[in-house]
Steps between C-alpha positions, in 0.01 A plus 500: 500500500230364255538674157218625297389331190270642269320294219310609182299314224882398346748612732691461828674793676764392746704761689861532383692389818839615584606145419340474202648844345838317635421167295445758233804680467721215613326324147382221732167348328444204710539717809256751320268232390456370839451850698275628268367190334555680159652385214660795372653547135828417387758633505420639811494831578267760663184583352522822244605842715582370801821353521664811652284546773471114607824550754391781670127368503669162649686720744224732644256172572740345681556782711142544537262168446216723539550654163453159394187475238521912449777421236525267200307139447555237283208458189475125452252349272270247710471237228882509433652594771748769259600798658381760223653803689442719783259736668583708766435861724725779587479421894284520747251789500589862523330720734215600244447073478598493172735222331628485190533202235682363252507204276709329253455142331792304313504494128284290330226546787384843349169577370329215659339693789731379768632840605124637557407184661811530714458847601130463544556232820766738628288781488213334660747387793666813532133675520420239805805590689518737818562852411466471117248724333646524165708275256691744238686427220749714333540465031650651302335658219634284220448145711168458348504133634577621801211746498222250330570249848442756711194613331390137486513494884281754576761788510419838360745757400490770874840678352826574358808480748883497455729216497911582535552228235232533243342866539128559485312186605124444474356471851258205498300383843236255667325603837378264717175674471487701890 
């Protein structure tokens, strides 16, 4: 199977293999390094907010390679080759073709417009894919940062919805324009 790569003005999103999340959580860097030809910071450890679900997210693509690219993907900066932190989707699309996204970037990668630029490929390629009509994120009300990336992208505020963790979430969206 040939694995989707997007590319931005400064970045490289690579999906987050199965193997890779295993190199990952097994603290192997030179088996990370050459998967995902990332650098990523040290110590290693997941990027922020995801270490929790990286088992289960290694376990459901392995039972079902399809899924593969409708998770997480690796941010690495092109003229580096770091691994700044991670982009990703909720899954595939529901049945009203929406998907929702998420982003996160290591410390020390913050407020340098990585996570927009991120999320802005993933967005475009999620818009481009079968069955998707609509890429929606869900913030919190106090995550301003999270909030100014996804107006930055295009999204506008559609809603409030509830999350079981966190309560009342702003609803923000991008249609692919049909």
């Amino acid at each position: 199977m040939t694995l989707p790569t997007i590319r931005t003005e400064r970045l490289t999103l690579t999906v987050f293999t199965p193997d890779a999340i295993d190199a990952l959580l097994s603290g192997n860097a030179l088996r990370l390094n050459a998967i995902t030809a990332s650098a990523f910071p040290q110590p290693l450890a997941p990027p922020p907010l995801m270490e929790d679900m990286l088992p289960d997210l290694r376990d459901r693509l392995r039972k079902d390679p399809s899924q593969i690219g409708w998770w997480s993907w690796v941010v690495t900066r092109r003229d580096t080759g770091q691994a700044i932190g991670c982009v990703g989707l909720g899954g595939p699309p529901n049945e009203e073709g929406t998907v929702i996204i998420g982003y996160a970037t290591y410390p020390g990668f913050e407020r340098k417009g990585y996570a927009s630029e991120a999320a802005q490929g993933l967005t475009e390629w999620a818009l481009r894919q079968p069955g998707v009509v609509r890429v929606a994120a869900t913030i919190p009300p106090w995550n301003e940062k999270a909030i100014r990336v996804a107006e930055r992208i295009g999204m506008r505020r559609i809603g409030t919805t509830w999350d079981e963790e966190v309560g009342d979430v702003y609803l923000f969206a991008a249609d692919n324009g049909e």
